[in-house]
C-alpha positions in Angstrom: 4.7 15.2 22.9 2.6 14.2 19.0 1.6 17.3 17.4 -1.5 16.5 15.8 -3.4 17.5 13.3 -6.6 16.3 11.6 -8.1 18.0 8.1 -11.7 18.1 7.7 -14.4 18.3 4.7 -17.5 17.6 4.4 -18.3 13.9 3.8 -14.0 12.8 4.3 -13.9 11.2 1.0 -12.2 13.7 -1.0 -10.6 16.7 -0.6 -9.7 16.1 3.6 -8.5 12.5 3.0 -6.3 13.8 0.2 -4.7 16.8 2.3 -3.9 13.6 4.8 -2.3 12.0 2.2 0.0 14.5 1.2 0.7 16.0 4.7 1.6 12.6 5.9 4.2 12.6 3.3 5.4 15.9 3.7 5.7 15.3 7.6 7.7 11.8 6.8 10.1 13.8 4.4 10.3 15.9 7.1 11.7 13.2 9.8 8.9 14.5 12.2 7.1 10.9 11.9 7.6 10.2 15.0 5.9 13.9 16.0 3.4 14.8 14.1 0.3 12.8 13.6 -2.2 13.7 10.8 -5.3 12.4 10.1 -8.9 13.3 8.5 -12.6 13.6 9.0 -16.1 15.1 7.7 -18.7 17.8 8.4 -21.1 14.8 8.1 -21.9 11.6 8.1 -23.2 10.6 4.3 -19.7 8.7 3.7 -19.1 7.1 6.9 -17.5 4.1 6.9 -16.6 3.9 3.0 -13.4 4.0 1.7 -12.0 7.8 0.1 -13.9 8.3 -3.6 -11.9 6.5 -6.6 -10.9 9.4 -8.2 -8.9 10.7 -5.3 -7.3 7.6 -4.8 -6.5 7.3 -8.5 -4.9 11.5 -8.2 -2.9 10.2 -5.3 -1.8 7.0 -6.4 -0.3 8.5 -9.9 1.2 11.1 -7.7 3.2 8.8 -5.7 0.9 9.3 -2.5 -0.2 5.9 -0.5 -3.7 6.7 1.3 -5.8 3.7 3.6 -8.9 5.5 4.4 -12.5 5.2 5.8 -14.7 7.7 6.5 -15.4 9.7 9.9 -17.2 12.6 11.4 -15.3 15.1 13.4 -16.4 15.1 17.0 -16.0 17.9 19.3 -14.5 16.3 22.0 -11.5 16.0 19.4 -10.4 19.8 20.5 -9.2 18.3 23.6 -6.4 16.1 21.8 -6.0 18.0 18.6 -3.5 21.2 17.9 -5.0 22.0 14.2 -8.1 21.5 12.9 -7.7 22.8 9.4 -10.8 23.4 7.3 -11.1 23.0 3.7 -13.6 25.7 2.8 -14.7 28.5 4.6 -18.4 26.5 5.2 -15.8 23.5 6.9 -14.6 26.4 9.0 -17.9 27.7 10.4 -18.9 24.5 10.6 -15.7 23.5 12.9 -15.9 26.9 14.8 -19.8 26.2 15.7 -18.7 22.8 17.3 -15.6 24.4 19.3 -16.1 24.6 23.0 -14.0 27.5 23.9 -12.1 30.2 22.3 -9.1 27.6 22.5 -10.8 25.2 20.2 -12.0 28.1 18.2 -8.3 29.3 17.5 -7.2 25.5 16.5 -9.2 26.0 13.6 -7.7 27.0 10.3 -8.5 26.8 6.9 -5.8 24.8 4.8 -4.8 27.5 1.6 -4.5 30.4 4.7 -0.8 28.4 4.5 0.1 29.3 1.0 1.2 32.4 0.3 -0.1 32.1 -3.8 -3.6 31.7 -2.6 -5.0 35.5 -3.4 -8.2 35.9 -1.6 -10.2 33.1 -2.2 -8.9 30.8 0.2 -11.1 27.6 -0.4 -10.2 24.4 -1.9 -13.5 23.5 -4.0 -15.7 20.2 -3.5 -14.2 18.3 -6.9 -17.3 15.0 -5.9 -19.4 16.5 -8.7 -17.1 16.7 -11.5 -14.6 15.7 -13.3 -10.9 14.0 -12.8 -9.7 17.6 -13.0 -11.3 18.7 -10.3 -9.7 16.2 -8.4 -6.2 17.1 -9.9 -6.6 20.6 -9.0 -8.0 20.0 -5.3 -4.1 18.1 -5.1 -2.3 20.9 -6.4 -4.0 23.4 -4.1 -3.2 20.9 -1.0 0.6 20.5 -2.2 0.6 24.2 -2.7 -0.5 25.0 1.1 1.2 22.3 2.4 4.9 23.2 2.4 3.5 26.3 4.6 1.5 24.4 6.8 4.6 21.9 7.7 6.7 25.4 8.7 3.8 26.6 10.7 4.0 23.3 12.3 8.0 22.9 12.6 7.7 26.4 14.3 5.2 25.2 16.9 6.8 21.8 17.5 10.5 24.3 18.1 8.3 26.7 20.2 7.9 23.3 22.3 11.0 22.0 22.5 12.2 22.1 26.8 
């Protein structure tokens, strides 16, 4: 059975498309291709349909990430199907939580750095659309960072399933 998982912002053209990116990659260094499936989407719907922002493409690209990408808005009838919702900010999370059906749906919903163990309190990965490239550099290093925890949370659960 896929284990799936789908990262959410607020317009999908940044930071959510980017933790795709690089959770894709961990999950295929992983050998759980074939398991897991990880994709993105948005709080709302100002980007949908375009292609992720430059500048996260350019972060990725240098840092040997592939990313093919248009927009979307999370819909709540994606509960049903998904395992994690994980929330970039804590604004993504309320968001996420407001649109969950039941207290199932409402427990699917994490927030990304809640996975690395270096995050301190502040556990939100800021909006980098309104600056500069190294805002964009940062928002990568925070989604590598939580990452590596996210794919053990995820190893566990996929074990926990195993017949």
């Amino acid at each position: 059975m896929t284990y799936r998982v789908c990262f959410v912002c607020t317009g999908n053209i940044c930071r959510s498309p980017m933790a795709e990116s690089v959770f894709r990659a961990r999950v295929a260094d992983a050998g759980l291709e074939g398991l897991v499936e990880v994709d993105s989407a948005g709080t709302g719907d100002w980007h949908e349909g375009e292609g992720a922002d430059p500048r996260t493409l350019g972060v990725l690209e240098e840092n040997g990430y592939a990313l093919d990408h248009t927009a979307r808005v999370f819909e709540p009838s994606w509960f049903a199907r998904l395992d994690l919702v994980i929330a970039l900010d804590t604004g993504h999370l309320k968001a996420l939580r407001r649109l969950a059906r039941t207290e199932e749906d409402v427990r699917k919903v994490r927030l990304l750095r809640s996975y690395d163990p270096g995050a301190g309190d502040d556990l939100d990965v800021p909006d980098p659309y309104y600056g500069g490239r190294g805002g964009f550099e940062e928002c990568l290093e925070m989604v590598e960072a939580a990452s590596s925890g996210l794919l053990d949370a995820v190893s566990e659960d996929l074990e926990g399933r195993a017949p």
